[in-house]
C-alpha positions, 0 to 999 in steps of 0.5 A, a space after each residue: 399385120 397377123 397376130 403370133 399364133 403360139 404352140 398352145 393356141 395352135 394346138 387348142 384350136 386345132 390349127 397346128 398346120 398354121 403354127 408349122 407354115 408360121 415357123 418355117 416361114 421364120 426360117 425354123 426347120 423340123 426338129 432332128 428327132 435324135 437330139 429331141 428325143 435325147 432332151 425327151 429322156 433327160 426331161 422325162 427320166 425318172 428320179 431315184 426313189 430318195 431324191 424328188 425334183 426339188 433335192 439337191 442332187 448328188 455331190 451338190 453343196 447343199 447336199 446334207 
């Protein structure tokens, strides 16, 4: 049995090719770019200038 080849590891030895073959052999097809690049922006998006990633956000109830 070969040992899972993770994301990194593919990356940090330069065997992406493999870790593409490995996924759509477990039935995983490419990404639809719309809906990654959707999520991309929603992880990427800057914050507003008051607020940093550990602020309640806005309406939240521990909001102050």
């Amino acid at each position: 049995m070969t040992a899972r080849l993770s994301l990194s590891e593919a990356l940090a030895s330069g065997r992406l090719s493999d870790f593409i073959d490995q996924a759509e052999a477990d039935g995983i097809g490419p990404a639809d770019r719309a809906q990654f690049e959707a999520m991309v922006g929603c992880i990427t998006a800057p914050q507003p200038e008051d607020q940093t990633s550990r602020s309640p956000g806005r309406g939240s109830k521990r909001e102050k």
